[in-house]
C-alpha positions as CSV (number, residue, x, y, z in Angstrom):
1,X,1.0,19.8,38.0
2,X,3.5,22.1,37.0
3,X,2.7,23.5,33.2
4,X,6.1,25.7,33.0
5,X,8.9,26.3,34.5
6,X,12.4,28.8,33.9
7,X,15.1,28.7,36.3
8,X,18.1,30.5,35.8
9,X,21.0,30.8,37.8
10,X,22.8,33.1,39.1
11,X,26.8,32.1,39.1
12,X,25.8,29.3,41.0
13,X,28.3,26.2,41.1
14,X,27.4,23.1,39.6
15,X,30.2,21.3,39.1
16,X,32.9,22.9,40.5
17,X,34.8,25.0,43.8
18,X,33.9,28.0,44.7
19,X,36.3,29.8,46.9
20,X,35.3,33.4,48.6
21,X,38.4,35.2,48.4
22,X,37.8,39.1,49.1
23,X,34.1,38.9,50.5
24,X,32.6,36.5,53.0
25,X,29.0,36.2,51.7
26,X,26.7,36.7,47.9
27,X,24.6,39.3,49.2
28,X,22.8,40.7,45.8
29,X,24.1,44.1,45.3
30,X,21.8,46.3,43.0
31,X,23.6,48.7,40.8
32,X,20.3,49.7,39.5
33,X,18.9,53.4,38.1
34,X,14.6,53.8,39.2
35,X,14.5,56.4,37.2
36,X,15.3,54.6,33.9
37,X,13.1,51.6,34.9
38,X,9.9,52.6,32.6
39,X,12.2,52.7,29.4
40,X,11.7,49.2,29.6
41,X,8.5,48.6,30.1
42,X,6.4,47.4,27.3
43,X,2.2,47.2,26.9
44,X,0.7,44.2,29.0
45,X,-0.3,41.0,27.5
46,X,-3.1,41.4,29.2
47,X,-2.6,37.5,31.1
48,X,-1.7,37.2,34.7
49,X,2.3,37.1,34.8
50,X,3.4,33.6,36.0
51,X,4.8,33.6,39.5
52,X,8.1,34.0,40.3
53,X,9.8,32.2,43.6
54,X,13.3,34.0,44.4
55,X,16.3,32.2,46.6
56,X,18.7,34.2,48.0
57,X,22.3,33.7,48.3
58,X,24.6,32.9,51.1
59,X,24.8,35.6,53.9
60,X,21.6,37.1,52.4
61,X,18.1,36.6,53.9
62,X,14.9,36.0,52.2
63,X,13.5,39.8,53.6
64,X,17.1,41.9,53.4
65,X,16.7,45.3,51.8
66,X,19.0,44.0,48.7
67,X,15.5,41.1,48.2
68,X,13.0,43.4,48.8
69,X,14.2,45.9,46.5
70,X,14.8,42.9,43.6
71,X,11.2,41.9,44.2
72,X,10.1,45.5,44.2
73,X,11.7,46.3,40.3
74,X,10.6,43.1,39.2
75,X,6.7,44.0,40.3
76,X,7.1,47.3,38.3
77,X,8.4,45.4,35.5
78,X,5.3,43.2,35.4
79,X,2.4,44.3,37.4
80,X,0.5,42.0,39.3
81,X,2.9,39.4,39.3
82,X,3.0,36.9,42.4
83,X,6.6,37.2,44.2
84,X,7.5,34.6,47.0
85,X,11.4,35.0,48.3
86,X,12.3,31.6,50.1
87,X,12.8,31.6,54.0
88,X,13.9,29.0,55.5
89,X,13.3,30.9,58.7
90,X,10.3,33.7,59.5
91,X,13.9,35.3,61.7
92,X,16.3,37.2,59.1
93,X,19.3,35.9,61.2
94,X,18.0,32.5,61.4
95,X,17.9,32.5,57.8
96,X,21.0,34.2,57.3
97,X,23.0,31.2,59.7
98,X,20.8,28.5,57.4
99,X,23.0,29.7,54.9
100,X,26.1,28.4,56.4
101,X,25.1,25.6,59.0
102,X,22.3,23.3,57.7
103,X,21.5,19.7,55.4
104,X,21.3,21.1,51.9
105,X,19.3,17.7,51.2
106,X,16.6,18.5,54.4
107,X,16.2,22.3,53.3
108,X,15.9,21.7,50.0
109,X,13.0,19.0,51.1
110,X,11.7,21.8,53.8
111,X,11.8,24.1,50.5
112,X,9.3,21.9,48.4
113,X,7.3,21.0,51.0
114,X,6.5,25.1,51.4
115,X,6.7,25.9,47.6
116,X,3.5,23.0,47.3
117,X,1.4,24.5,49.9
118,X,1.3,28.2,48.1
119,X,-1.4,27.8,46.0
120,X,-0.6,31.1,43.6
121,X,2.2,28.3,42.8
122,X,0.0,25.1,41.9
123,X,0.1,25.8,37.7
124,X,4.1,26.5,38.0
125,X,6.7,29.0,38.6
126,X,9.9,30.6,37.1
127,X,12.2,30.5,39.6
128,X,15.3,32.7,40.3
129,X,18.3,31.2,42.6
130,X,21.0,34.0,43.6
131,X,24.9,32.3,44.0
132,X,25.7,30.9,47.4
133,X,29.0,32.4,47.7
134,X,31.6,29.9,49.7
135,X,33.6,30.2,53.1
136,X,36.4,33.0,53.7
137,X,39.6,32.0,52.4
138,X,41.8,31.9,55.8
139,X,39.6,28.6,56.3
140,X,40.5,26.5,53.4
141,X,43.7,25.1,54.7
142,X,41.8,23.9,58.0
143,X,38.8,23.2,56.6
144,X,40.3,20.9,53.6
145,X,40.7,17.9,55.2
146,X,37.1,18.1,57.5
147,X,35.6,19.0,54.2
148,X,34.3,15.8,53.7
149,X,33.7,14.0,57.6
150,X,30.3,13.1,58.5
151,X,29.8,15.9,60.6
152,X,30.8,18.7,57.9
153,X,28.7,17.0,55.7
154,X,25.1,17.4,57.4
155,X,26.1,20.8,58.8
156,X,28.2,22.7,56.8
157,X,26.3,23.8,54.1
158,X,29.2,25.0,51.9
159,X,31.0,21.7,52.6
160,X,27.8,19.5,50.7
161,X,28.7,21.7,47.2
162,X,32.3,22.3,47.7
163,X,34.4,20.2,44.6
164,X,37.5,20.8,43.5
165,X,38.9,18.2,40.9
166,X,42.4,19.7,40.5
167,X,43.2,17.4,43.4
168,X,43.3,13.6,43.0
169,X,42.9,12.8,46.7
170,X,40.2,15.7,47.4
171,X,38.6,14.4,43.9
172,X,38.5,10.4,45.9
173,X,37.2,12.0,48.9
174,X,34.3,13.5,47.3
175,X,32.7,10.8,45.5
176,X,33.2,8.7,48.5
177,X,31.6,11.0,51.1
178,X,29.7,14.2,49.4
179,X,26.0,14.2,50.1
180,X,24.6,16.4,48.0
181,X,26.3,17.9,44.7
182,X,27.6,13.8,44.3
183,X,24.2,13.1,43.6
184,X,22.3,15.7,42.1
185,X,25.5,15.9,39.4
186,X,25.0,12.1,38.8
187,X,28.5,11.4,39.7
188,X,27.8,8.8,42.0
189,X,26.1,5.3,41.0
190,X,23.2,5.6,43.5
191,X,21.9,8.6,41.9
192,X,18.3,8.7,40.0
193,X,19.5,9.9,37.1
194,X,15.8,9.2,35.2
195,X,14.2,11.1,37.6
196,X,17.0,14.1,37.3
197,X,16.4,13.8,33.4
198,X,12.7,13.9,33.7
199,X,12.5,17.0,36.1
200,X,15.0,18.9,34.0
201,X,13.0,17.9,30.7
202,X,10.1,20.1,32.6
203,X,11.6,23.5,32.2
204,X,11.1,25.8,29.8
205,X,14.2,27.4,30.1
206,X,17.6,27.1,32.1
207,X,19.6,30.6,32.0
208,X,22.7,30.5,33.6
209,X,24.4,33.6,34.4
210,X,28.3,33.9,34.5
211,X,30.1,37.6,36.8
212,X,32.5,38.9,34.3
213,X,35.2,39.6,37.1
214,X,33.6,37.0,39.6
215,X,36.5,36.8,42.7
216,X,34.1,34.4,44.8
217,X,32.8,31.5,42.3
218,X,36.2,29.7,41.5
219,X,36.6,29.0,38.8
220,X,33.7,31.8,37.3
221,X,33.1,29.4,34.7
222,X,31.3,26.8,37.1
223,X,28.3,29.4,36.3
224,X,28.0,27.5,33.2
225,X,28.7,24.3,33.9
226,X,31.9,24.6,33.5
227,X,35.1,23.5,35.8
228,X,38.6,23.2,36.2
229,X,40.0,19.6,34.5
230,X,39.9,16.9,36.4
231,X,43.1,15.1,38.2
232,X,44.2,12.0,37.4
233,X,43.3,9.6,40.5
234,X,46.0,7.2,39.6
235,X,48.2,9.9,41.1
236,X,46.2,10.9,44.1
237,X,49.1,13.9,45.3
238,X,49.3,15.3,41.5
239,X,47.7,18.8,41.1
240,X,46.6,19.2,37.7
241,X,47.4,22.3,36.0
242,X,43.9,25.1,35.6
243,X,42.4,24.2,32.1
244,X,39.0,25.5,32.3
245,X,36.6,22.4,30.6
246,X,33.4,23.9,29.4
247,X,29.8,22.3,29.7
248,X,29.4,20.7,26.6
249,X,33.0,19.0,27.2
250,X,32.1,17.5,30.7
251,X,31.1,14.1,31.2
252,X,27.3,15.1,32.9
253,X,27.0,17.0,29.3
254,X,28.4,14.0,26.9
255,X,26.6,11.3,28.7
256,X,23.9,13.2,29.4
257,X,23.5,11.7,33.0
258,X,20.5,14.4,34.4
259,X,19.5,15.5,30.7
260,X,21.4,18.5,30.0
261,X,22.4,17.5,26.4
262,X,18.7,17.0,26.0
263,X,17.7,20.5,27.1
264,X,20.8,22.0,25.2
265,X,19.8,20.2,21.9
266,X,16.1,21.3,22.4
267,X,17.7,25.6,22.6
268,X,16.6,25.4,26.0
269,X,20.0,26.7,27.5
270,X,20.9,30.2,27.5
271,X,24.2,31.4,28.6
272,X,24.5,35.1,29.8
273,X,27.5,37.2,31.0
274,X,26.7,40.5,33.6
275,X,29.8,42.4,33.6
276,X,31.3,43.2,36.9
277,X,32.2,41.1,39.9
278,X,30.2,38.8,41.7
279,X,26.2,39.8,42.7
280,X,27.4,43.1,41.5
281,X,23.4,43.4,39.3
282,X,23.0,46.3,37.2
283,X,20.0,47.2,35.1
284,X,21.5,45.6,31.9
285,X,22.1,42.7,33.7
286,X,19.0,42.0,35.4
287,X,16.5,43.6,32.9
288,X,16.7,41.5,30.1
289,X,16.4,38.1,31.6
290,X,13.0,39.5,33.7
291,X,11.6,40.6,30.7
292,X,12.5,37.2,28.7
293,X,12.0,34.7,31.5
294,X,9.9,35.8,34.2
295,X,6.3,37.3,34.3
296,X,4.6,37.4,30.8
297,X,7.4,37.3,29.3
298,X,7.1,40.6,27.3
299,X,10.5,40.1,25.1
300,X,10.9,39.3,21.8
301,X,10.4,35.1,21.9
302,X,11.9,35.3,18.2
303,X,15.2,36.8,18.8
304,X,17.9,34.5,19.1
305,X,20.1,34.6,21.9
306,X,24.0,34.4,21.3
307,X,24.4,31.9,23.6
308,X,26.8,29.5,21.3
309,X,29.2,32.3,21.1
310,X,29.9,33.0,24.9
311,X,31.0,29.5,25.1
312,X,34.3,28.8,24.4
């Protein structure tokens, strides 16, 4: 059973597109200083940290230096603490290419099945989930109209979370055929939204973290639940305009389809900004949310975080 659970994210892309324009893949980038590490250490608790399970990003593998390193500063940061990184192969490359060619439904099922066995993880786990950056620009003309054929959609990973709702017809095409984000966004009537609700209810935390100048997640705001407005399907070639409609605005929000008005109303929903461009992690980014969320969770639980004002 799992007694507590944070899981924040970062810039993943929960409701929206994300298009990589300059760079091909979300491998995490460290912009970190050793030296300056201890600063921010504080006297132990004296408890066991709670574990922490890591998921890299797309192009990334579970053991690349970038990981390793991440894990590394996060054990100084709380000694003793139990880090697992997520594989879904024991080969780097093979990991790497699950990244782009795969069923996001079977991996994530592969994923839990693993995550059960580990028995450091039986009492719970915070969880950190790095972005899955999407496919090179030069493919999005091609790839458009494929995005949604059975074949892209059980082995094209980026194809089972791409959405973009400025397009009526590309809108039509994804609630009709999308296999994944469809369902676990509630968008489709199939979905087990009580169960959704349920698990969600479960964490102690959801921190979602938006890349100041983030080129790769389009729109950057999808980091927070946020997305572009949607088009109006009566007019299936229209291309609405790019009015950014924040979480709390959006129909999984208002009608609370997999509980996130529940978890927002209980102050369980922290919005943070890292400055800089996308997996671009410096120590002010980084350090804060490890101390908060992760480990014993050395910061200061009575500050209030100033998450109502970064929405807008």
């Amino acid at each position: 059973m799992i007694t507590r659970f944070s899981f924040f994210l970062v810039a993943l892309t929960p409701l929206s597109c994300a298009l990589s324009i300059p760079k091909l893949t979300s491998e995490i980038e460290l912009d970190t200083q050793h030296d300056n590490l201890r600063w921010e250490l504080q006297q132990s608790t004296g408890k066991q940290p709670h574990p922490l399970v890591l998921w890299h990003g797309l192009g990334d593998s579970a053991h690349s230096a970038g990981m390793t390193e991440f894990a590394e500063l996060i054990k100084q940061v709380h000694p003793g603490i139990f880090v697992h990184s997520i594989a879904l192969s024991d080969d780097s490359s093979a990991d790497q290419k699950a990244g782009w060619f795969g069923d996001v439904n079977a991996q994530v099922d592969i994923v839990g099945t693993e995550l059960s066995t580990i028995p450091e993880l039986k009492n719970g786990f915070d969880a950190i989930g790095f972005s899955q950056g999407k496919y090179h620009a030069k493919t999005i003309n091609t790839a458009l109209r494929g995005m949604y054929s059975n074949y892209a959609q059980s082995h094209l990973v980026q194809a089972q979370y791409f959405r973009d709702p400025r397009s009526a017809r590309d809108l039509q095409s994804y609630y009709a055929a999308n296999t994944f984000l469809a369902d676990i966004n509630a968008e489709i009537p199939d979905t087990d939204e009580k169960l959704y609700k349920k698990n969600l209810a479960s964490l102690d935390a959801l921190v979602l973290v938006l890349f100041s100048e983030d080129k790769t997640v389009v729109p950057k705001e999808s980091g927070w639940f946020g997305s572009y407005k949607p088009a109006n399907l009566s007019e299936p070639d229209a291309m609405d305009e790019e009015v950014i409609v924040p979480m709390r605005q959006q129909p999984i929000y208002k009608d609370n389809r997999i509980g996130l008005r529940t978890l927002d109303e209980a102050g369980k929903i922290h919005f943070t900004t890292c400055e800089g461009p996308h997996m671009r992690i410096s120590d002010d980014c980084w350090k804060p949310l490890v101390l908060k969320f992760c480990g014993d969770r050395r910061g200061d639980k009575d500050e209030q975080d100033s998450s109502d004002i970064l929405i807008q």
